[in-house]
C-alpha positions as CSV (number, residue, x, y, z in Angstrom):
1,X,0.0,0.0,0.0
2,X,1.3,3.4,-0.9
3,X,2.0,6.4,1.5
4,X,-0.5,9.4,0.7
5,X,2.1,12.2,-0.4
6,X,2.1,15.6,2.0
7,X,1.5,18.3,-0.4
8,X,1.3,22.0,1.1
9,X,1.0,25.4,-0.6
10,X,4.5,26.5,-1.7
11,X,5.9,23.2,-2.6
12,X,7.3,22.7,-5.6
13,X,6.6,19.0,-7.7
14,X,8.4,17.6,-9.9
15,X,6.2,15.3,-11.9
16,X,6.6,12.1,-14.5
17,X,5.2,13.6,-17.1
18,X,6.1,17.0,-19.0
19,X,4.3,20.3,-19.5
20,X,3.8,21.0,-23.3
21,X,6.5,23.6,-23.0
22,X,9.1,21.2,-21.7
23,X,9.2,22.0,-17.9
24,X,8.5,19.1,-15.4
25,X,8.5,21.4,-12.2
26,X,5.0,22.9,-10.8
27,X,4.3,25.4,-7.9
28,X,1.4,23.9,-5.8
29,X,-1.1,27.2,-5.4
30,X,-3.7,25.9,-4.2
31,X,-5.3,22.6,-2.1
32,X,-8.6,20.8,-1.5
33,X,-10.4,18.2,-3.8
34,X,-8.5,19.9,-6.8
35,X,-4.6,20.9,-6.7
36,X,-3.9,24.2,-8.4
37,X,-0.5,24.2,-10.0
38,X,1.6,26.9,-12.1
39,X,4.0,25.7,-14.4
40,X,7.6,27.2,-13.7
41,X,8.1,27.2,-17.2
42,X,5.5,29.4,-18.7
43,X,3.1,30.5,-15.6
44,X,0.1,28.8,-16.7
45,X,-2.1,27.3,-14.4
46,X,-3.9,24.2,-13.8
47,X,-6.3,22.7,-11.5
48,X,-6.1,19.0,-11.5
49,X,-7.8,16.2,-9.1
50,X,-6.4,15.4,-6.5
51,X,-5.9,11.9,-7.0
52,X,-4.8,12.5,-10.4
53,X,-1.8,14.6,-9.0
54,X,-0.6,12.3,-6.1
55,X,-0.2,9.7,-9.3
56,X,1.7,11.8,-11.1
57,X,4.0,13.4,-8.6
58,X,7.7,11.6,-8.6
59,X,9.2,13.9,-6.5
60,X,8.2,16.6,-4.0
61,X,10.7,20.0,-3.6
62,X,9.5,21.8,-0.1
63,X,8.4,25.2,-0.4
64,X,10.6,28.3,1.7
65,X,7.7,28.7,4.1
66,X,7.5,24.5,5.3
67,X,10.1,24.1,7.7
C-alpha cells in the first residue's frame, strides 16, 4: 500500500510527465479536492484532481515557508 504524499501550498513538484513547453516542475497554489499548480516554465495554471496529481508526482521539492 502506498503512503498518501504531503503536499502543502509553496511546494514545488516535480512530476513524470512533461508540461507541453518542456518544464516538469509545478508550484502547488492551491489545495482541496482539486490541486492548483503553475508551471515554472511558462506561468500557466492548472487545476487537476487530486488523485490525479498524487499519481503523477515523482518527487516533491519543499516550499521556503514549510520548515
Amino acid at each position: 500500500m502506498s503512503t498518501i504524499p504531503i503536499i502543502s501550498i509553496g511546494d514545488t513538484l516535480e512530476l513524470k510527465k512533461q508540461h507541453p513547453c518542456g518544464q516538469k516542475l509545478f508550484k502547488v497554489l492551491r489545495i482541496g479536492a482539486d490541486i492548483k499548480i503553475e508551471c515554472i516554465g511558462c506561468k500557466r495554471t492548472l487545476t487537476l484532481d487530486r488523485l490525479k496529481v498524487e499519481k503523477m508526482i515523482k518527487k516533491i521539492i519543499p516550499g521556503e515557508s514549510n520548515e
